[in-house]
N, C-alpha and C positions, 0 to 999 in steps of 0.2 A: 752625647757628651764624649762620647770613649772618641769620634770621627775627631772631636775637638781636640784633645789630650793627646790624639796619634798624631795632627797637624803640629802642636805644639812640639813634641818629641822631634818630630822629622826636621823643622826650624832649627831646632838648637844643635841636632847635628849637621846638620849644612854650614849653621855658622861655626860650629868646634870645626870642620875640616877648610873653612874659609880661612879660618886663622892658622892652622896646619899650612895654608897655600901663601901664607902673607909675603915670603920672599919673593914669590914671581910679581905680587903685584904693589900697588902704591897702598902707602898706608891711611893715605886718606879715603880711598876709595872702598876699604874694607870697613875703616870704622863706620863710614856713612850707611854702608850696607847692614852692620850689625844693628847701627842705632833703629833702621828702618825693621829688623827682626826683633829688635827686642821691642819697640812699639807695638808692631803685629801680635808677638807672642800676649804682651802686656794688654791688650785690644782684645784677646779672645778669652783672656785669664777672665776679664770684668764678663765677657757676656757669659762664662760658665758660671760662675757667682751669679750674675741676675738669674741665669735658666735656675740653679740650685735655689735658689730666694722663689722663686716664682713656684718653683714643685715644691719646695715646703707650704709654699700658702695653698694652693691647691690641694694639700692632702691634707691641712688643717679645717677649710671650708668642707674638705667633702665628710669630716671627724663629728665637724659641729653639723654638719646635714644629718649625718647620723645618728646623732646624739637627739635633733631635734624629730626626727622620722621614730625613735622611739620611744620620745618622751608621747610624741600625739596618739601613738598605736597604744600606749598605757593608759591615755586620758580615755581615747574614746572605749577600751574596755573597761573600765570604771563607770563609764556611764553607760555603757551597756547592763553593769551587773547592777548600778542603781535603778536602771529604766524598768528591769525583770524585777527586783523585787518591790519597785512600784505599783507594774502589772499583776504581781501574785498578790499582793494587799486586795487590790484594787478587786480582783476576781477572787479573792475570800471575802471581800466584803459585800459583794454582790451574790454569792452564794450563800450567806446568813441572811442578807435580805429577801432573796426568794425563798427562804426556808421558812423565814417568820412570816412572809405574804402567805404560802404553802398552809400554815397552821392557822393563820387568821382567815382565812377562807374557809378550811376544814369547821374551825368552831364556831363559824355565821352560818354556815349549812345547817 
């Protein structure tokens, strides 16, 4: 964008010293030339606006990438620390059960 902005700059003084030169030449052949720099200038004004419009949506997508990359890294540790205290249930419940198998074996002995 700065290559765009310097192209723009260097235009408008070409054309300030065009019209510093306007006595050696015809006055229609300077306006024609201005109109043609101020279209150009005006031509590169919009693509800087689209590239700025285009990098705010690019770093808006890459915000909401982000936002969603930590929302999933939240979920799946959440289901992590549900799945653990499923498993710790799960393996104290099977460790009561071999306890009481343990004891009911003991007193059929």
């Amino acid at each position: 964008m700065k290559s765009q902005k310097k192209m723009i700059q260097d235009l408008e003084n070409k054309y300030a010293k065009l019209q510093q030169q306007r006595r050696g030449l015809g006055k229609a052949e300077i306006d024609e030339y201005g109109r043609l720099m101020e279209e150009r200038t005006s031509k590169l004004k919009e693509k800087e606006e689209a590239v700025a419009e285009l990098e705010h949506q690019i770093e808006w997508l890459s915000m909401q990438q982000e936002e969603q990359v930590e929302n999933h890294e939240n979920r799946v540790q959440q289901l992590t620390r549900e799945h653990s205290a499923q498993v710790n249930e799960l393996e104290r419940k099977l460790a009561e059960a071999s306890a009481q198998v343990e004891k009911s074996t003991k007193r059929s002995s």
